[in-house]
N, C-alpha and C positions, 0 to 999 in steps of 0.2 A: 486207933485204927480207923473209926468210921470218917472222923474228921480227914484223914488221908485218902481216903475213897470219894469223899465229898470234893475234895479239893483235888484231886486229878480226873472226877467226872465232870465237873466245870470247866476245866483248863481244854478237857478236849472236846466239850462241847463247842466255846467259846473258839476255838481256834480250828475248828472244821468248816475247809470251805464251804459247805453246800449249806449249813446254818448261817455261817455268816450269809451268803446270796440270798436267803430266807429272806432275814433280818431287815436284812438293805430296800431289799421287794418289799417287803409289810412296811415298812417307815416310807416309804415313797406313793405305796397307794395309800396311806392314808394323808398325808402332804396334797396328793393332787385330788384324791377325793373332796377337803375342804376348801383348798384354794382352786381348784379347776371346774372339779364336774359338780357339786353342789349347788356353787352359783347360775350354773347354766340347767339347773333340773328343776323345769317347773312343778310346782306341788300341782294337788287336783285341785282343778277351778279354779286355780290363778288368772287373774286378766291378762292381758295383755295391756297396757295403759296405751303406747299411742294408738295401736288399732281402737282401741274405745273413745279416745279423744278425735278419730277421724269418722267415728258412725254418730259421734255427737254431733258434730257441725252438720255432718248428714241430713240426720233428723232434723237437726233447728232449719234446715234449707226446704226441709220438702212439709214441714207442717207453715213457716211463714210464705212458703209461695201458695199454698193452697188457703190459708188466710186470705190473702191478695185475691186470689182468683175467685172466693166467696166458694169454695167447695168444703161447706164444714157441715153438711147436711147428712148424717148417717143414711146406711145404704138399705130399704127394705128387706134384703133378704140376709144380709149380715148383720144389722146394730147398729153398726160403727162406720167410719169413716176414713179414710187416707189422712186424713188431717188428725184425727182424734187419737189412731195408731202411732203415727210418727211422734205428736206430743207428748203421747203418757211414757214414748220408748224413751224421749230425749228426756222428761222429767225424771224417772229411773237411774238415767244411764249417766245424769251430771250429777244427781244424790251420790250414785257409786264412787266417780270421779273424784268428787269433792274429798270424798273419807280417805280416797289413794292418794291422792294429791298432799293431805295433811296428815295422812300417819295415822289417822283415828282407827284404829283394828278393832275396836268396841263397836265402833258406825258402820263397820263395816259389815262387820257380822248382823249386826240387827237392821241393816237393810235389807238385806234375803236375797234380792235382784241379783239374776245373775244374765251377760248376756245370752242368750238364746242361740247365736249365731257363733259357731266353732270357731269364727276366725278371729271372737274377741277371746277367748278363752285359749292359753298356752296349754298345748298336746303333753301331758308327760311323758307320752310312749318312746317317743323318739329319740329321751332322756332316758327310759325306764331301767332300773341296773335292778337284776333279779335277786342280788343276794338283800338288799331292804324288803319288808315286811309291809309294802304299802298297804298293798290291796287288802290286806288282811284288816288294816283298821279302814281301809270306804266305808261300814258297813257302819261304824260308831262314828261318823265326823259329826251328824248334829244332837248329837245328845255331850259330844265332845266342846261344841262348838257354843252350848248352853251353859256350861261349867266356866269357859274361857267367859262368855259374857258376866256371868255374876259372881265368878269368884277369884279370879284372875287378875291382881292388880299390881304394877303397871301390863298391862298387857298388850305385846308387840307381833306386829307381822310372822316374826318367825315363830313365835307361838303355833299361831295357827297353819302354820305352813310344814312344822316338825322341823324348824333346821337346827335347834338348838342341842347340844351337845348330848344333855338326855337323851331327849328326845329320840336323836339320830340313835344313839347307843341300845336303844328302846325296838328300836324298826330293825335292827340290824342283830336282835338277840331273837328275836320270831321272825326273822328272815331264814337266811342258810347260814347265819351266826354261830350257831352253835356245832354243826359240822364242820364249819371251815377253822373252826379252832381247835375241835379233838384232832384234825387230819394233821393240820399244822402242827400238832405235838406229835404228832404219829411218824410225822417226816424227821423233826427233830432228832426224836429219842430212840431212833429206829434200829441205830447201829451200836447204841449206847455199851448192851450186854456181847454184840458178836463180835465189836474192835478187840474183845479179850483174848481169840481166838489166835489173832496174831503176837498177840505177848505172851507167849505161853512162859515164857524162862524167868517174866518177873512176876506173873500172876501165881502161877503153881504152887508156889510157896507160902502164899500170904494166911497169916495165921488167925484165919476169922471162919465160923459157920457161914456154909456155903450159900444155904437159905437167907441168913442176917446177912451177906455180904449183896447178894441181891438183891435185899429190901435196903438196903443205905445208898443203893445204888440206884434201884427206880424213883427214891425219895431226891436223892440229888437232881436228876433229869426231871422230873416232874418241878420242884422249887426253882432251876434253871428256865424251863418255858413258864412257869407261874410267872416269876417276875421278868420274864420278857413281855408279857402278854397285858401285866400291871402296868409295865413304862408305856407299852402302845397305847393302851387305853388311855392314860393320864397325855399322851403325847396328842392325842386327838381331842379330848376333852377340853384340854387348854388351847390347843387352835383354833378350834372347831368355835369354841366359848368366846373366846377376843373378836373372832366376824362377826355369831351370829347368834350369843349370848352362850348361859351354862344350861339353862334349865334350871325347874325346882322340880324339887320330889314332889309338887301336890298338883303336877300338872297330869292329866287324868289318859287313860291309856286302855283301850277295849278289853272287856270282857265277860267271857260266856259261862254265864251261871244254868249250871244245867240241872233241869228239873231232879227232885229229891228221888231217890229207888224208892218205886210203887208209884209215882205219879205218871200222868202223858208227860209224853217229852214237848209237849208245847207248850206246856208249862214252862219251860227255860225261858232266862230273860236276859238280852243285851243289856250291859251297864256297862260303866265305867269302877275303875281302880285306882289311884295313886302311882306313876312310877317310884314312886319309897315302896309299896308294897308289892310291885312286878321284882324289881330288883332283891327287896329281902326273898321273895320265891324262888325263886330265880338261883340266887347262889349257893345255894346247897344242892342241889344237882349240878351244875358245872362246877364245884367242889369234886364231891362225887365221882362224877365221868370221866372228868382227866386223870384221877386217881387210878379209878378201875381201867382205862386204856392200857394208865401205864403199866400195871401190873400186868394186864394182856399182854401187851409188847412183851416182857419179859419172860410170860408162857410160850410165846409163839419161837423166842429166840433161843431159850433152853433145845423146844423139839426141831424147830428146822434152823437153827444156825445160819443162816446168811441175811443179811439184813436186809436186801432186797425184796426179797421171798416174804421174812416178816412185816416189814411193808403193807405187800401186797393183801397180806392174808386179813391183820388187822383195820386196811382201810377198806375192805370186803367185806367184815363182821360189821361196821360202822354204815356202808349202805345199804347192805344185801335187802335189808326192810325194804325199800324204798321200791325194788322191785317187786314184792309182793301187796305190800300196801296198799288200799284204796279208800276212796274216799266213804265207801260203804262195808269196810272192811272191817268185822268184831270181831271175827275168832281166828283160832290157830293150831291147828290138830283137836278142834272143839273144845278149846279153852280161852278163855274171855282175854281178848289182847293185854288188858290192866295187867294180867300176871308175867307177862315177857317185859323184860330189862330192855329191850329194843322200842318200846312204847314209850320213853322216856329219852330217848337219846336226844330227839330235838326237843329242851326242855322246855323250849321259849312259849313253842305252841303248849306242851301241856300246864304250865303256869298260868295262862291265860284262857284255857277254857276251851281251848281253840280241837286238841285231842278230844277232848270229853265229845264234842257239839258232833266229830265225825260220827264219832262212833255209837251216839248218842244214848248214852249209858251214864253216870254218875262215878267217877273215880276219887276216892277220899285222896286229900295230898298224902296225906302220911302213906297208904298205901305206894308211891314209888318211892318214896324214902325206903320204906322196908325192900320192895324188889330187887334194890340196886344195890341195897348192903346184904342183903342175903348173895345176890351176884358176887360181888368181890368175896364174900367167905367163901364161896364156890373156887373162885380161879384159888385163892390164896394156897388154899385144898391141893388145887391141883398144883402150883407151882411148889407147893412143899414134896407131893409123892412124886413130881419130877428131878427134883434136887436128891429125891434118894436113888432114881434108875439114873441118873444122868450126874454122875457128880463132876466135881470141879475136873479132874484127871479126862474123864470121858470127853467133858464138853470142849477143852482147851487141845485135847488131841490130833 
């Protein structure tokens, strides 16, 4: 029986419009994301190579005509001179050139120099796409930037620029990553439990526990968007990889270690991580999450039956935070935010230290492991004492 319910909850996933239009939308922004707007989004502090190759001749023009004219005499109340300025800029600025010119991303880095003037330096703003997680690592690129020099071998542009498949996968799980995938399973599996509503004459009948018939069924919907979410990843991974490399797991990725309970919190310290060990963090909450959605979804559709409505309700419990949230924000009816399930939903940020450092408090990991599966025995709770007010006769009525 369960394998029957699996395989006619696929069939209608698989074959409803508004999944497949999903589908097609997610495979195409990630297609134009690696071949369109990636290439054209400058990292932070990218150069601009011909603007820098036109302030080069620049500078060589205005320190060899002040050569000529004998003006290399520094100026009393400055130091220096027009001549000794334009030299040290142009000495600099062919050092830099030289390393862009040849690829060297090691020379690059340990020459320091960066132009001073905006117009050699690419704007990312005007590239800036808000669901990546840039800004969140500005605050680690040179301690990031010191790892890629000394342990980083071959080590290439896109390294340090983040394009590489990781990398990207990395920016885009401590971005709004992790929302925009419980939503996307929330749009999926929305109507999963309410399309039963309309077949009442072949449902009614079916001789399975009504409870067990909805857990083989949120379990279908949930391993349906799992591996649709496994192909997308693996579909970007390998595109993304063939332009602008895969990444390694030992490519190092921000994080805030916050002072021990009973120390000052300026005690905490920026470091770095391994993306091997963002990602093993990482997957057991978005295990987790989409789990407990789906089983939400299936509370929400038991009580209000239209899948609209349920929709709505559960992509509500998934932002509502967001409106109360601040960035100085530690309690919650004066209880320490660690213990709400809702402090865990973006898990990217609390894998990374990034939760803790708001709130500035020390939250053990295990601690949202426990919150989150206490949470799901909570709905489970409830979607079992629903299945006894609402049974199969009532809900298909």
């Amino acid at each position: 029986m369960s394998k029957q319910v699996v395989s006619e909850t696929w069939k209608y996933m698989w074959r409803n419009k508004k999944n497949r239009l999903v589908m097609i939308l997610c495979v195409g922004m990630v297609l134009v994301h690696s071949v369109l707007i990636l290439p054209s989004m400058p990292a932070t502090d990218e150069v601009d190579i011909d603007q820098l190759q036109r302030e080069v001749s620049s500078n060589r023009q205005t320190f060899e005509d002040q050569l000529e004219s004998g003006q290399t005499v520094s100026s009393l109340f400055t130091g220096t001179s027009a001549y000794q300025e334009a030299r040290n800029t142009y000495v600099n600025q062919r050092e830099l050139l030289s390393a862009l010119n040849t690829g060297d991303a090691r020379r690059y880095l340990e020459i320091g120099y960066r132009p001073v003037d905006d117009s050699s330096v690419l704007d990312p703003e005007g590239f800036n796409i808000a669901i990546l997680g840039r800004g969140k690592e500005a605050l680690y690129r040179p301690m990031k930037n010191q790892i890629y020099i000394t342990q980083v071998d071959p080590l290439h542009f896109h390294h340090i620029h983040e394009r590489t498949s990781l990398q990207q996968l990395h920016l885009f799980l401590i971005g709004w990553g992790p929302y925009l995938m419980i939503v996307l399973l929330l749009f999926m599996i929305s109507d999963v439990v309410t399309k039963d509503r309309k077949l009442t004459t072949q449902k009614i009948g079916v001789s399975q526990n009504w409870f067990g018939y909805l857990f083989v069924q949120s379990a279908a919907a949930l391993g349906f968007v799992t591996l649709f979410l496994a192909g997308l990843g693996m579909l970007f991974y390998t595109v993304n990889g063939i332009q602008y490399g895969f990444g390694s797991g030992s490519l190092p990725s921000g994080f805030f270690e916050v002072a021990a309970e009973g120390e000052p919190f300026h005690h905490s310290l920026m470091t770095t991580m391994p993306l091997s060990t963002f990602f093993t963090r990482a997957l057991p909450f978005a295990v987790i999450l989409l789990y407990g959605f789906t089983r939400l979804n299936t509370l929400f559709s038991l009580i209000l039956k239209q899948d609209v409505v349920v929709l709505i309700a559960s992509t509500f419990t998934l932002l509502f935070s967001l409106l109360y949230y601040g960035d100085e924000t530690t309690e919650l009816l004066g209880i320490e935010l660690s213990w709400f399930p809702q402090t865990y939903f973006h898990f990217g940020d609390f894998v990374t230290g990034y939760t803790e450092g708001m709130m500035q408090v020390p939250v053990p990991y295990a601690r949202g492991l426990i919150v989150l599966g206490v949470t799901i025995l909570i709905i489970e709770g409830l979607i079992y004492m629903s299945t006894k007010v609402v049974t199969r006769q009532k809900f298909l009525a």
